[in-house]
C-alpha positions as MATLAB code, in Angstrom:
seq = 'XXXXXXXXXXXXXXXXXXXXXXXXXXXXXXXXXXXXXXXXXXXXXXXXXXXXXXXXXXXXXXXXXXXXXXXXXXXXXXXXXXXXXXXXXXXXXXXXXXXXXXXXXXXXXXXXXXXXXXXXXXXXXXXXXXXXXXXXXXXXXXXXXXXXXXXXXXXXXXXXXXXXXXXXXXXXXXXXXXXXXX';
ca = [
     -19.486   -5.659    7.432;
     -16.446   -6.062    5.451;
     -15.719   -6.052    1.299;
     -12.763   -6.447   -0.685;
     -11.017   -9.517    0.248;
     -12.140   -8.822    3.936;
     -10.138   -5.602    4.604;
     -11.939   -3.310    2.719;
     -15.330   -1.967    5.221;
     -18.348   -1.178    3.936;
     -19.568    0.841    6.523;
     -17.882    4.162    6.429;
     -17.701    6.574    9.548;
     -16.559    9.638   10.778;
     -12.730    8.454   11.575;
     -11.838    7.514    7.891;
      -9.387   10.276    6.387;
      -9.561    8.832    2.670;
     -11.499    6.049    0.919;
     -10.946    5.757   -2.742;
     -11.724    2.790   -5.169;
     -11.742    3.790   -8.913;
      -8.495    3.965  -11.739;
      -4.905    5.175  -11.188;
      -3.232    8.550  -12.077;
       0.009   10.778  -11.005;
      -2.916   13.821  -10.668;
      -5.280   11.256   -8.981;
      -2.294   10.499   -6.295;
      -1.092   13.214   -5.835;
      -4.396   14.894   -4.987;
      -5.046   11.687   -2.468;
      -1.918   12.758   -0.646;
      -2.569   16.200   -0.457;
      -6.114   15.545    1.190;
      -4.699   13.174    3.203;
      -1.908   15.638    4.177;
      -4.623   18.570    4.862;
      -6.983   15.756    7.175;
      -4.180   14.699    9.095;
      -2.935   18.931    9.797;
      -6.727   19.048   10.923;
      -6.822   15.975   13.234;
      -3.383   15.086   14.238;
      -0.940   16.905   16.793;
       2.034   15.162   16.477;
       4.316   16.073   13.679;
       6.047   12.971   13.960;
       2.983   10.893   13.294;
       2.079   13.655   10.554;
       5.088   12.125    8.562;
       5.072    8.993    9.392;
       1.262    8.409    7.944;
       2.490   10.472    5.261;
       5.671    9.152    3.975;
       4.077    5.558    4.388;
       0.706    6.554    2.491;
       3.945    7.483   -0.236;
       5.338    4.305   -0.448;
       1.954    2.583   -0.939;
       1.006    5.029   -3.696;
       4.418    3.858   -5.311;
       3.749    0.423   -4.860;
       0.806    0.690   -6.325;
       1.432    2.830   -9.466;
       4.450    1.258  -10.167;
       3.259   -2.538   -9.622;
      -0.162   -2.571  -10.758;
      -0.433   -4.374  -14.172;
       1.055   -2.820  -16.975;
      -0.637   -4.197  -20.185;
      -4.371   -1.446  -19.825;
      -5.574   -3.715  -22.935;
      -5.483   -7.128  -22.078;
      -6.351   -6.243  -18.482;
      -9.566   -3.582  -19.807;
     -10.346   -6.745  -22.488;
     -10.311   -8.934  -19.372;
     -12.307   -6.947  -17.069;
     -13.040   -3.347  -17.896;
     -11.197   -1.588  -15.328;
      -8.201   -1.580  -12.953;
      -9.522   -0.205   -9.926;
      -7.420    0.370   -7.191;
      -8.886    0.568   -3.134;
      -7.907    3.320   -0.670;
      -8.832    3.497    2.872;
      -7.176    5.517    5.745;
      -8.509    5.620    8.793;
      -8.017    6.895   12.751;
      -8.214    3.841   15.249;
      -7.527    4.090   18.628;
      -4.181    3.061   17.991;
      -2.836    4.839   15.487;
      -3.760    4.974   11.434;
      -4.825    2.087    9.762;
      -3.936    2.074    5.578;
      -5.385   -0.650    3.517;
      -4.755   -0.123   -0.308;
      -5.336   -3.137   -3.159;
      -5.272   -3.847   -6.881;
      -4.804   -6.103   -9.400;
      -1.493   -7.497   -9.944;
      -0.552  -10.252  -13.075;
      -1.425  -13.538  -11.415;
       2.513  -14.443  -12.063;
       3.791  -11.857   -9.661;
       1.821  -13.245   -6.959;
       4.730  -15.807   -5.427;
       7.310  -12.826   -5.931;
       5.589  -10.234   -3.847;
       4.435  -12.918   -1.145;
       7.700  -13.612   -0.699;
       8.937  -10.281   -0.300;
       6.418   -9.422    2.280;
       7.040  -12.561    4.071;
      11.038  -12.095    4.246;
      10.375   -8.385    5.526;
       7.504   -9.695    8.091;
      10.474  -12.185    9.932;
      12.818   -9.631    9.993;
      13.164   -8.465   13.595;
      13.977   -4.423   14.177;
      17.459   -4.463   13.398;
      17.554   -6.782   10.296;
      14.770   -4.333    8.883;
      17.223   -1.611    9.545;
      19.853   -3.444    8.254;
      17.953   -4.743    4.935;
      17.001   -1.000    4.257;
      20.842    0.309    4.895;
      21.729   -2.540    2.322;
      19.415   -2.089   -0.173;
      19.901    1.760   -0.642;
      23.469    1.261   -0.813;
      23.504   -0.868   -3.648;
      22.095    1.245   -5.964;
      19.497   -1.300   -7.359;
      16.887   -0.047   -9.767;
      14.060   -2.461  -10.982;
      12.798   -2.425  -14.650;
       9.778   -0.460  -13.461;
      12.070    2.031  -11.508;
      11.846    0.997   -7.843;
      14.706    0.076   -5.269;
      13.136   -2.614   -3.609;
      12.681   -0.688   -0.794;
       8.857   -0.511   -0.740;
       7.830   -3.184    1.596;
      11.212   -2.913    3.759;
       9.964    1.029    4.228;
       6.511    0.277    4.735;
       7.312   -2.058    7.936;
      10.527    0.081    9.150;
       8.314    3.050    9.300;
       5.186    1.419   10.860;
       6.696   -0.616   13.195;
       4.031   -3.756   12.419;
       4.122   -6.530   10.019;
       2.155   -6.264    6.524;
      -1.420   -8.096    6.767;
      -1.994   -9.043    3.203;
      -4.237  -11.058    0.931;
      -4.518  -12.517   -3.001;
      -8.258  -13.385   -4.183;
      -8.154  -14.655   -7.560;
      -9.824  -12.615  -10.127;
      -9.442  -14.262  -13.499;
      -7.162  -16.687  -14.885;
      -4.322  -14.022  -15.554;
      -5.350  -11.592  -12.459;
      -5.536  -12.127   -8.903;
      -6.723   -9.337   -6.152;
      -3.950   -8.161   -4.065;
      -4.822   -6.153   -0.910;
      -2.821   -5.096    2.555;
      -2.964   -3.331    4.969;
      -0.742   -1.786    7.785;
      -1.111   -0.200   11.285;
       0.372    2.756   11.790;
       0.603    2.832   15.990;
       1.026    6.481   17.175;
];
């Protein structure tokens, strides 16, 4: 059975490292990652994957501290909370991360785009795109290079699933997930 905009399971077994859905903090991520990072010593051989998982699971927790909406009051007056979903689990292939919040409804068409531009970029242009962007030293108004996305899929190796379910009239849902192959 399946929740949250169809990625989220409600069923939970034994091969999920971390599932989290509740508000955002630098103490609440960084305690995810270091669970995370003490689950994966216990279950995972390869150090390569190790960092991998890791250092993705990173740029996830940026993307979603940095982009989740900004204004608490009008979004708590609109709907109490801004909860954020976690899941990591162990597949047969590899790791599977599938993190959502809410984003401001006019962001949507900016961060489709950006995950649609990375997800036709072939190997090389992802390499290329990530070369670029570091170089030129960009720094958006909430502090980011740009870099999130571009990582996300260099790293992983596999295009960004992703989803927006409308949530109010100034909110919409926005959830993805990645497979992380081993």
């Amino acid at each position: 059975m399946m929740g949250v905009c169809g990625y989220f399971p409600s069923d939970i077994d034994d091969e999920v490292l971390i599932s989290y859905t509740g508000g955002v903090s630098d103490e609440l991520l960084e305690n995810l990652l270091y669970l995370t990072e003490k689950k994966l010593n216990q279950i995972e051989a390869s150090l390569k994957v190790k960092k991998k998982v890791f250092n993705i699971l990173v740029e996830v927790f940026q993307n979603i501290y940095h982009h989740q909406f900004y204004n608490e009051e009008r979004l708590k007056n609109a709907l109490g909370n801004n909860k954020v979903h976690l899941l990591i689990k162990r597949t047969e292939k590899g790791y599977l991360i599938i993190a959502g919040n809410l984003v401001d409804r006019s962001s949507v068409d900016a961060i489709r785009s950006r995950i649609d531009t990375v997800n036709r970029m072939n190997r090389e242009e992802i390499k290329k795109a990530y070369r670029e962007q570091l170089g030129s030293g960009y720094l958006s108004k909430r502090g980011g290079a740009g870099l999130g996305m571009i990582d996300i899929v260099r790293k992983a190796g596999q295009k960004i699933e992703y989803s927006f379910k409308e949530s109010t009239n100034d909110f919409s849902f926005f959830s993805f997930k990645v497979n992380v192959s081993i």
